[in-house]
N, C-alpha and C positions, 0 to 999 in steps of 0.2 A: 504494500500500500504506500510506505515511503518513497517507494522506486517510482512509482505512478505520477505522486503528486509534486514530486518535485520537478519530475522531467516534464510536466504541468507547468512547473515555475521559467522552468528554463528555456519552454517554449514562448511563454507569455513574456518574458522579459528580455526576450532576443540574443539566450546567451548569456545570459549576466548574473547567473544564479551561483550564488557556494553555497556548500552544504557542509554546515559548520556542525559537525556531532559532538555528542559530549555524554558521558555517563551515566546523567542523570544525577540529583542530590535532591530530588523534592520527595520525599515518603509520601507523606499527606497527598500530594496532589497524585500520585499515580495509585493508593489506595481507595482515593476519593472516587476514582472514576473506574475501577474495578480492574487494573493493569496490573500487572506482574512489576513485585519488587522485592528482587533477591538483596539478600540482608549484609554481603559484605560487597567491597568495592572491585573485586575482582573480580567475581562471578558479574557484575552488571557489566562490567568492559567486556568482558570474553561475552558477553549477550551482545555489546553494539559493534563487537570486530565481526561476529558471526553476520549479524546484519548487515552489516556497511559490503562483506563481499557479498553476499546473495543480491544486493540494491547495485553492486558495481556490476555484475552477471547480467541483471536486468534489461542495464543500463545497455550494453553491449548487445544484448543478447536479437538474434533476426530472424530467430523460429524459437516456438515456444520451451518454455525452460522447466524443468521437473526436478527438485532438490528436496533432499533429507538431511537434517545437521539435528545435534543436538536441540536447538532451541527453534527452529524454523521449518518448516513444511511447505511444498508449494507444488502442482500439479499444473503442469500445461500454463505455467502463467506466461502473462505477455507482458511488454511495456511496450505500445507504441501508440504515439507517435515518441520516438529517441525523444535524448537529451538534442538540446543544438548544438553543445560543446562537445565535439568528442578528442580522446576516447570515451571522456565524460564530465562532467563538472569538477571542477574541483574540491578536493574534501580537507577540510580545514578541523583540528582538533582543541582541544583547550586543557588546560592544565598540566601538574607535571608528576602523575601517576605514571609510575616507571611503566606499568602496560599499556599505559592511555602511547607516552613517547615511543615504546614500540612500536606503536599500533602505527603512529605520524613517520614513524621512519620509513615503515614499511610502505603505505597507503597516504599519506600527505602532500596534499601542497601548498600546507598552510597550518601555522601554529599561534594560540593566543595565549595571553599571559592575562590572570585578573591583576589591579596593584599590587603590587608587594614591594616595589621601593629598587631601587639602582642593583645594590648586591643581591639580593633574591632572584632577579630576574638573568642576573649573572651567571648564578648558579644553576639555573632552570636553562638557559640557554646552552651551558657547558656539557649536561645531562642529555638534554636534546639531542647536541652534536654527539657525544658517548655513542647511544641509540645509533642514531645514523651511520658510523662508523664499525659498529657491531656487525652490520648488516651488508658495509662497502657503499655507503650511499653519501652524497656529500650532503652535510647540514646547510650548504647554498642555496642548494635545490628548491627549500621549503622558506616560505616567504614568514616573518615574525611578524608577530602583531601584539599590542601593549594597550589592554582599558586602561582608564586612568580618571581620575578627580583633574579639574583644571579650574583653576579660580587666576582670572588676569585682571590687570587693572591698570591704569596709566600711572598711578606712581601709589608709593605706600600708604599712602595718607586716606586714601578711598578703599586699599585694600583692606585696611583695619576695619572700616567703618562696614563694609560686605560680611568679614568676617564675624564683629560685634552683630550685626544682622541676623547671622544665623545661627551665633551662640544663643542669640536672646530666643530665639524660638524654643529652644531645648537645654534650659540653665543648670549648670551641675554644681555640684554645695561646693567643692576642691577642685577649681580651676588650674589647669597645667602651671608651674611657675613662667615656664620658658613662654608659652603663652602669653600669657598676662602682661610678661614684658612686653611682649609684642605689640597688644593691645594698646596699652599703657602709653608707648610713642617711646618707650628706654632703648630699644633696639630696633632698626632694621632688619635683623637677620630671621628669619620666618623660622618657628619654632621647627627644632629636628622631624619632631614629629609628622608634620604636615610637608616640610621641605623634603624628606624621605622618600614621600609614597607617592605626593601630587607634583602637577605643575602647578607652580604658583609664582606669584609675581607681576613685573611689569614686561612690558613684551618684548625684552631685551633680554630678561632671566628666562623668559618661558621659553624662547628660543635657546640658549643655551643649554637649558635642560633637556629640550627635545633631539638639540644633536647631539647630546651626550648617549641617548639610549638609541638614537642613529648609529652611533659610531657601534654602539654595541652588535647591532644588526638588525635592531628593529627596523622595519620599513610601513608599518600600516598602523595609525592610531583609532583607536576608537574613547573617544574623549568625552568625559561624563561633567557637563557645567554643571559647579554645582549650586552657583547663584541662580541657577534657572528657577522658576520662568525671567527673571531678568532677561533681556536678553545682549544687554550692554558688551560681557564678556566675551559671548558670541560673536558679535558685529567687530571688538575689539581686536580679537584673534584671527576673525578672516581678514580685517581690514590689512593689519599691521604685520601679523607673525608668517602665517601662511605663502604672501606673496615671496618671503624671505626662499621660498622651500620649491621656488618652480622654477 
């Protein structure tokens, strides 16, 4: 059915579909609606490796296809009309579960990372390539990509007042010290904690932050404002940062 609706997407979108899979982490929501969910992290991987090849078969496939595995059954299925993209779309993974990086070394052409800050992602990326090189594949091959918090601002003084914004919505009794300074006007330097995980800053930092995790091999952001709905940040970073990047 995934094999169906996607090559669905990829018709309707001219081509332009990834099929970004991932393990699963919602209990609730796949008990809610009567779905299978096995109770450790590996057995769910070895569920969407098993899938992801029968939907890459599918995909291919130009007489009907008949498969027994463990966890999937299929009799005379078809998928047509194809993908548009062949040999088929590209399948992008997420996280850094040593079976999940197998799975991208083997099957990937595309890897994401949720925050975790400069050296995590270091390390996830080092792991990655490991994987790849297990197998004889080169960690180039497969394109990096990095969510991330972004909070930008044309200079500090606005960026306190975003940030006081959205402390106040959610006030904790033991404010960070490092923080506080920050707030306060004692420091410019954006506490470790936020400077670690997000882009933040003015659009001169934010740039230098984003080619730092360039340099590292990231190449595709997926960038979470977290002033939104504002949309100041937004219009800020495409006006200023972005055009720096083409």
């Amino acid at each position: 059915l995934a094999a169906k609706m996607t090559a669905t997407l990829d018709q309707i979108s001219g081509g332009r579909f990834i099929y970004f899979i991932d393990a699963g982490y919602g209990r609730a929501e796949h008990l809610a609606y009567g779905l299978p969910y096995p109770d450790t992290m590996e057995e769910r991987i070895k569920q969407v490796v098993e899938g992801l090849e029968l939907t890459l078969a599918l995909w291919q496939a130009r007489e009907p296809i008949s498969h027994t595995s463990e966890h999937f059954q299929v009799k005379d299925a078809v998928c047509n009309p194809p993908p548009v993209q062949q040999p088929h779309p590209p399948v992008w993974f997420g996280e850094a579960h040593q079976p999940i990086l197998e799975a991208c070394a083997r099957y990937g052409q595309g890897w994401n990372t949720v925050p975790v800050g400069f050296a995590e992602v270091r390390k996830r990326l080092d792991a990655l390539a490991a994987a790849c090189q297990a197998i004889g594949r080169s960690a180039d091959e497969i394109e990096k990509s990095l969510e991330v918090q972004i909070m930008i601002a044309p200079d500090h003084a606005t960026l306190r007042q975003r940030l006081q914004a959205m402390i106040a919505l959610a006030p904790v009794d033991e404010p960070n010290p490092a923080l506080q300074a920050y707030l306060n006007g004692g420091t410019d330097t954006v506490p470790p904690a936020l400077a670690e995980t997000w882009l933040i800053g003015t659009p001169d930092e934010v740039e230098a932050q984003v080619r730092r995790y360039i340099a590292m091999g990231i190449s595709h952001f997926l960038l979470w404002f977290v002033d939104a709905p504002v949309e100041d940040g937004l219009r800020l970073f495409a006006e200023q940062v972005m055009p720096r990047f083409r």
